[in-house]
C-alpha positions as CSV (number, residue, x, y, z in Angstrom):
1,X,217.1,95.8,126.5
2,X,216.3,94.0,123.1
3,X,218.9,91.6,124.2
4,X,217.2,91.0,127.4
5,X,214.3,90.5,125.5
6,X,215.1,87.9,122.9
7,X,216.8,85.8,125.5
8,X,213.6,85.6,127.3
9,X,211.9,84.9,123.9
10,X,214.5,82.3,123.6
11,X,213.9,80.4,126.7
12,X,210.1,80.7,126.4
13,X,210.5,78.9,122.8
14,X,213.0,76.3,124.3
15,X,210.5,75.5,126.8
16,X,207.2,75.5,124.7
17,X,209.4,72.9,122.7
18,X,210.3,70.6,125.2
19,X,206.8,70.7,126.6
20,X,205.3,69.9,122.6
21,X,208.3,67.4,122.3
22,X,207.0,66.0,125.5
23,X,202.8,65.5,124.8
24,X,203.9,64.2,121.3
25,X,206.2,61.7,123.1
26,X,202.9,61.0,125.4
27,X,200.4,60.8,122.9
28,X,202.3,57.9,120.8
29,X,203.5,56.3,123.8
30,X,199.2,55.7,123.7
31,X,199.4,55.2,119.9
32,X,202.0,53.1,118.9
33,X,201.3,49.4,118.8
34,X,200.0,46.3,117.1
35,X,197.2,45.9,114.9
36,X,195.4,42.9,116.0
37,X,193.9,40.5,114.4
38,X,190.8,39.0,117.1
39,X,189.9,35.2,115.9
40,X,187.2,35.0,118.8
41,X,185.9,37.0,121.4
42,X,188.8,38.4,124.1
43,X,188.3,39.8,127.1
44,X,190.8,42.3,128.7
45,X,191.0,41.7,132.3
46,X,192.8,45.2,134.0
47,X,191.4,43.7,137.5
48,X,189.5,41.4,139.0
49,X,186.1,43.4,139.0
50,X,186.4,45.1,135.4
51,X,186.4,43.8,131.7
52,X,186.9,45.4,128.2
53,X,186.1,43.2,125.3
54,X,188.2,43.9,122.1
55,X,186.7,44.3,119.0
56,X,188.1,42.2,115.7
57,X,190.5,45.2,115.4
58,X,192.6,47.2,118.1
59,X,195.6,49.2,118.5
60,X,197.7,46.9,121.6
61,X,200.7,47.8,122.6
62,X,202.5,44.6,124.5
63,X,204.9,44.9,127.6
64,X,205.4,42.2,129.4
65,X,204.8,38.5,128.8
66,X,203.4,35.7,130.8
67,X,202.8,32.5,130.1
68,X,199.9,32.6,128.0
69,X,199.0,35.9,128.6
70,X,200.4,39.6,127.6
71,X,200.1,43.1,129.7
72,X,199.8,46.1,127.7
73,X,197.5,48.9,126.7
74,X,194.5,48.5,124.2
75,X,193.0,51.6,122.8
76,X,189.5,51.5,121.9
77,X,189.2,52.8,118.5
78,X,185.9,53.9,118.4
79,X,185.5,55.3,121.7
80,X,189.6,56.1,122.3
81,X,188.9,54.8,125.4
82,X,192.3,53.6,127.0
83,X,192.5,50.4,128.5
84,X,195.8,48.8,130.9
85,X,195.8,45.0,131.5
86,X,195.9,41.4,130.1
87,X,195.3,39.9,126.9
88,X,195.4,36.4,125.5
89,X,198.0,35.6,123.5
90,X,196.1,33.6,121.1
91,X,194.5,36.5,120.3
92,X,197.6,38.4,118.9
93,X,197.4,38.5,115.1
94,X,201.1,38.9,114.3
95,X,202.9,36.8,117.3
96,X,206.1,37.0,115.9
97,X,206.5,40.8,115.5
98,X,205.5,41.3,118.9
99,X,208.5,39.4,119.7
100,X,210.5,41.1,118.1
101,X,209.7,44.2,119.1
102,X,209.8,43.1,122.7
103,X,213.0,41.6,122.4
104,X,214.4,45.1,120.7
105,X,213.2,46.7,124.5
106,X,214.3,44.2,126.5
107,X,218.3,44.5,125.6
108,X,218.1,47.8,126.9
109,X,217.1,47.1,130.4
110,X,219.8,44.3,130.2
111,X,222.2,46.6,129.4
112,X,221.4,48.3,132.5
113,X,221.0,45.3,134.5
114,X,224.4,44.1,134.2
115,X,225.9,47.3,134.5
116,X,224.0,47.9,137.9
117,X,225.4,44.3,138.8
118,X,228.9,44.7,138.3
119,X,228.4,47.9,140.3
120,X,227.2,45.9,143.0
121,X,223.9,47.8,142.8
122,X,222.0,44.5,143.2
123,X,218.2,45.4,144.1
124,X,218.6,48.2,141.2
125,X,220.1,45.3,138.6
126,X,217.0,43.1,139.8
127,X,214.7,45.6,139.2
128,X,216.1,46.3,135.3
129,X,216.6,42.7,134.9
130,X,213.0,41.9,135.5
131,X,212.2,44.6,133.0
132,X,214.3,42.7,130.6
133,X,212.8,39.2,131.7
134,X,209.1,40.5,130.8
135,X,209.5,41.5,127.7
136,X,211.6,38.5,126.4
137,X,211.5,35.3,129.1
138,X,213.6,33.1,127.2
139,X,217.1,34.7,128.3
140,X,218.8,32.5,130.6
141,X,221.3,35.0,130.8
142,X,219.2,37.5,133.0
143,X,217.8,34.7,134.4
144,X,221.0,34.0,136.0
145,X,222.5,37.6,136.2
146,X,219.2,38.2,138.6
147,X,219.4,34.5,140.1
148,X,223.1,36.0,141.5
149,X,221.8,39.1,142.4
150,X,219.0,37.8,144.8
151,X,221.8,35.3,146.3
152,X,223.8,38.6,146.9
153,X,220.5,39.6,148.8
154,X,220.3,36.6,151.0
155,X,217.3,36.1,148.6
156,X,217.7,32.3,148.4
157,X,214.1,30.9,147.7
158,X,214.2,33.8,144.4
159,X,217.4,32.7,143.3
160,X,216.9,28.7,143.3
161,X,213.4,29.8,141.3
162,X,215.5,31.6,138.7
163,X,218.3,28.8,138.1
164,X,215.3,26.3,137.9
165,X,214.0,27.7,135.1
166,X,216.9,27.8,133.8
167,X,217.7,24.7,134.2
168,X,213.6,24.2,132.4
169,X,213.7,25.9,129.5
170,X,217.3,26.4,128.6
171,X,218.8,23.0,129.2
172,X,221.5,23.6,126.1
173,X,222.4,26.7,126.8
174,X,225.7,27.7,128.6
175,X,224.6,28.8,131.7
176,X,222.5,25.6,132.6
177,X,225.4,23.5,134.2
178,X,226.4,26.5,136.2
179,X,222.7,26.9,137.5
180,X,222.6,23.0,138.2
181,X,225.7,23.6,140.1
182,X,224.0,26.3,141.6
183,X,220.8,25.3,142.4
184,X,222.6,22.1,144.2
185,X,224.5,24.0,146.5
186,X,221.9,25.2,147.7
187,X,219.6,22.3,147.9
188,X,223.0,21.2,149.9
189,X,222.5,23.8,152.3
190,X,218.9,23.1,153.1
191,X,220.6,18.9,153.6
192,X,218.4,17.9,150.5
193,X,220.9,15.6,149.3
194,X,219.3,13.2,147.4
195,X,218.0,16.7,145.3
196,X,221.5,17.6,144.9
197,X,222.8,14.5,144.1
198,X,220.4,14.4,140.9
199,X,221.6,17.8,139.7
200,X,225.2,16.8,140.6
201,X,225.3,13.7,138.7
202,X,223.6,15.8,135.4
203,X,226.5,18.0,135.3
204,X,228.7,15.2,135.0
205,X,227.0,13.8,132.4
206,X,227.6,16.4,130.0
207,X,230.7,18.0,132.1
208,X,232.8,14.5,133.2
209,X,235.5,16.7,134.3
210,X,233.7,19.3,136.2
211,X,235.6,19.4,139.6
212,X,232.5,21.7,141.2
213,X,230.4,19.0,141.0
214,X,233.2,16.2,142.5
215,X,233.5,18.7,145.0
216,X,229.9,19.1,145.9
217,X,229.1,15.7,145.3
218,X,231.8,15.0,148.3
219,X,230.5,17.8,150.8
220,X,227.5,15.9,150.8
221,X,229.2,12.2,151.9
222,X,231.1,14.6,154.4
223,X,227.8,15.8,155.9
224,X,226.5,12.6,155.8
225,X,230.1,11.3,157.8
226,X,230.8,9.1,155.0
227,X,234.5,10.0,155.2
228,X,236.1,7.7,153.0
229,X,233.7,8.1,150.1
230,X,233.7,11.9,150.4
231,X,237.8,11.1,150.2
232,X,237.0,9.2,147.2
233,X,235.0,12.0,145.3
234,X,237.4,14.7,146.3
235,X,240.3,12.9,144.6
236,X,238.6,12.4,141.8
237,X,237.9,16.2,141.5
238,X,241.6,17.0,142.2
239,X,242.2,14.1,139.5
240,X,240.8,16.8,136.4
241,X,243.3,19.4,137.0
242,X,241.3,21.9,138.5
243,X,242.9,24.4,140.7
244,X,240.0,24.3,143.3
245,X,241.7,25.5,146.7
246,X,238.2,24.5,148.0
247,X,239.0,20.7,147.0
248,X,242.4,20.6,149.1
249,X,240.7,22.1,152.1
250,X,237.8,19.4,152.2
251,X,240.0,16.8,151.8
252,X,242.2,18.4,154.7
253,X,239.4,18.2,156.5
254,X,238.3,15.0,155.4
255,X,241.6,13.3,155.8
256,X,241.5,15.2,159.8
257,X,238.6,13.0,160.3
258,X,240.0,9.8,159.5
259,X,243.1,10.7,161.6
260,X,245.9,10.8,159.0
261,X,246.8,14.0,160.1
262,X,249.9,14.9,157.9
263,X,248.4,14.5,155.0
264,X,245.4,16.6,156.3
265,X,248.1,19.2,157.2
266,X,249.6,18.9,153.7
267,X,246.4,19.4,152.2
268,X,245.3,22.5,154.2
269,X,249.1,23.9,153.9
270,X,248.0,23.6,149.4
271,X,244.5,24.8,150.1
272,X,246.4,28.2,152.1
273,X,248.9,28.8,149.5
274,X,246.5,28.8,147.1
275,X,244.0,31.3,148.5
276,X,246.1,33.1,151.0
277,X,243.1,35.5,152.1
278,X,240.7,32.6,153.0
279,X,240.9,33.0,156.9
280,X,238.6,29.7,157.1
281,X,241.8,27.9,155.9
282,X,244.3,29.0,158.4
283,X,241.9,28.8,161.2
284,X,241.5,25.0,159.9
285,X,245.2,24.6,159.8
286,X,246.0,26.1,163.3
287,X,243.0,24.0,165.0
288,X,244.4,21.0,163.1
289,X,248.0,22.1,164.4
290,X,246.9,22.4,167.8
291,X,245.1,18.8,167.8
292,X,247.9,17.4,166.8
293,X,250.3,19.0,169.3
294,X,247.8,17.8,172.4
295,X,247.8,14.4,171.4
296,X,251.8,14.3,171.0
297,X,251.8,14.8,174.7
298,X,249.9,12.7,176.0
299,X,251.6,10.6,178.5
300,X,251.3,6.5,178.9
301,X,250.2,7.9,182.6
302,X,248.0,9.7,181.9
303,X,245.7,7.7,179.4
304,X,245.6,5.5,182.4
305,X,243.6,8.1,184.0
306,X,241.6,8.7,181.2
307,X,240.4,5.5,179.9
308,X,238.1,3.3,182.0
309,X,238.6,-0.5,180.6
310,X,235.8,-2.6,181.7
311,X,236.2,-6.4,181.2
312,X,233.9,-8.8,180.7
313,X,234.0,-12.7,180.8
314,X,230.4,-13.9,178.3
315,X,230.8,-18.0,177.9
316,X,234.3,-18.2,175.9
317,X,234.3,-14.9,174.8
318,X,236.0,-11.9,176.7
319,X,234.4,-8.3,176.4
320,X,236.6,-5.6,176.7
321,X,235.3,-2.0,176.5
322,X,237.3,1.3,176.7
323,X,235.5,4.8,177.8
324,X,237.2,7.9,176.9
325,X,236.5,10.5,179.5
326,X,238.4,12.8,178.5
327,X,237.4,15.9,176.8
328,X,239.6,16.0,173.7
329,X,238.3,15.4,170.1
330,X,241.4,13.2,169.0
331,X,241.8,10.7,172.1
332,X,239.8,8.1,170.2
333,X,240.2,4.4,171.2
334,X,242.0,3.3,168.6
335,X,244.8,6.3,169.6
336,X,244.7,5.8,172.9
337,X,245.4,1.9,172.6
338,X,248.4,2.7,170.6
339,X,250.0,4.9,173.3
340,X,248.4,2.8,176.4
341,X,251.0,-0.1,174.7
């Protein structure tokens, strides 16, 4: 019975210490923070219909950083009134301990960020990211961390905001020429090319050997049908020494285009054998395959039947014009001439 008795005394302590361990936690959550210095009259602004003025001295705890501005609580210490909301930063005393302090909080909601983004976990690696962002802004590295994680989200218009400022404020560090490369793919996909081209052309400035960017820069002549310079571009990316299986399938593509069709079946055979999975490849390489097989057997007969020659008689010069009416991509007139003779 006494045993019965001092296990329930026990458990009755454990709890009344976790509940003290608890209000303490509470009350310095409230009390801990930074003795400010006021050099002129601040207003707190908590919302858009109420303002606390603080006096020439307050306890502040900072949270989050904007701009010019920092959220936190202010405790009134006259009154102990608690207040929640903006502040100035101008009128933080000690500016540089505030960092500090907010950059010691911030690598733990990193920590958590990238762990929830190698999970795959991305809205849950946003959310700690953020955290991380609004304490300490200047970290490119959860800038782009996040940037990814909204892209994983079909989040596009978030992501190109992140690599931008990026691209803003951290121009030197590592991860800029990766959000350039980025932030032009896709400017690429919403056909901004002249954009793209600027971000493009800054990588190589610093990068000269960056394939990415030959192989972007060529996309966009391949969009634009300018076949021979996107050819151009490409080569030049394969010419670094990148192993970009990306840069062999364009160029397949680009070569299918111009109608050299070996080498375009060369360079989608590379392309395949370097990324065996990529099912856009081998669907490339059968259609190209397939092409290529139609217009082998095409008869002299029957691009007769096809081609409607129209000729023309204009002073001393004779007009000849060839329609193709038939319904395949690689009968062009120049083909078709070749086997008509």
């Amino acid at each position: 019975m006494e045993e019965g008795n001092m296990k329930s005394i026990l458990i009755i302590f454990c709890i009344a210490w976790v509940l003290t361990v608890f209000f303490i936690a509470e009350a310095n959550a409230v009390e801990e923070g930074y003795e400010v210095t006021i050099s002129e009259k601040t207003d707190l602004f908590m919302n858009k219909n109420k303002i606390a003025t603080i006096p020439e001295m307050a306890l502040f705890r900072a949270k989050k950083i904007r701009d010019d501005w920092v959220f936190g609580t202010y405790k009134d210490v006259e009154t102990e009134q608690v207040y929640t909301g903006w502040i100035q930063k101008k009128a933080i005393g000690d500016l540089d301990k505030m960092y500090e302090a907010l950059k010691a909080e911030s690598e733990k909601y990193l920590l958590d960020g990238e762990r929830y983004f190698q999970e795959g976990k991305y809205a849950e690696a946003i959310k700690f990211l953020t955290e991380s962002l609004d304490r300490h802004p200047a970290q490119p590295h959860a800038l782009q961390l996040r940037a990814q994680s909204f892209l994983a989200l079909g989040k596009k218009a978030e992501a190109m905001a992140d690599y931008s400022t990026i691209i803003r404020t951290a121009a030197g560090s590592e991860e800029a020429p990766d959000a350039l490369l980025s932030r032009a793919k896709l400017l690429i996909e919403a056909k901004n090319y002249q954009a793209a081209t600027a971000d493009l052309q800054q990588v190589l400035k610093t990068h000269p050997d960056n394939a990415e960017a030959y192989l972007y820069l060529g996309n966009i002549q391949f969009y634009q049908k300018a076949y021979q310079n996107a050819l151009a571009l490409y080569q030049k990316g394969l010419e670094t020494g990148s192993a970009i299986s990306a840069l062999y399938y364009q160029r397949g593509l680009t070569y299918f285009y111009l109608n050299m069709f070996d080498e375009s079946r060369a360079d989608l055979e590379k392309a395949i054998s370097m990324s065996k999975e990529n099912a856009e490849y081998q669907k490339a390489y059968n259609y190209v395959n397939q092409q290529v097989k139609m217009l082998e057997s095409i008869t002299p007969d029957e691009v007769k039947k096809i081609l409607d020659v129209k000729i023309a008689q204009k002073s001393d010069k004779i007009m000849v014009q060839l329609t193709n009416n038939a319904n395949r991509p690689l009968l062009n007139v120049e083909v078709a001439m070749v086997v008509f003779l």
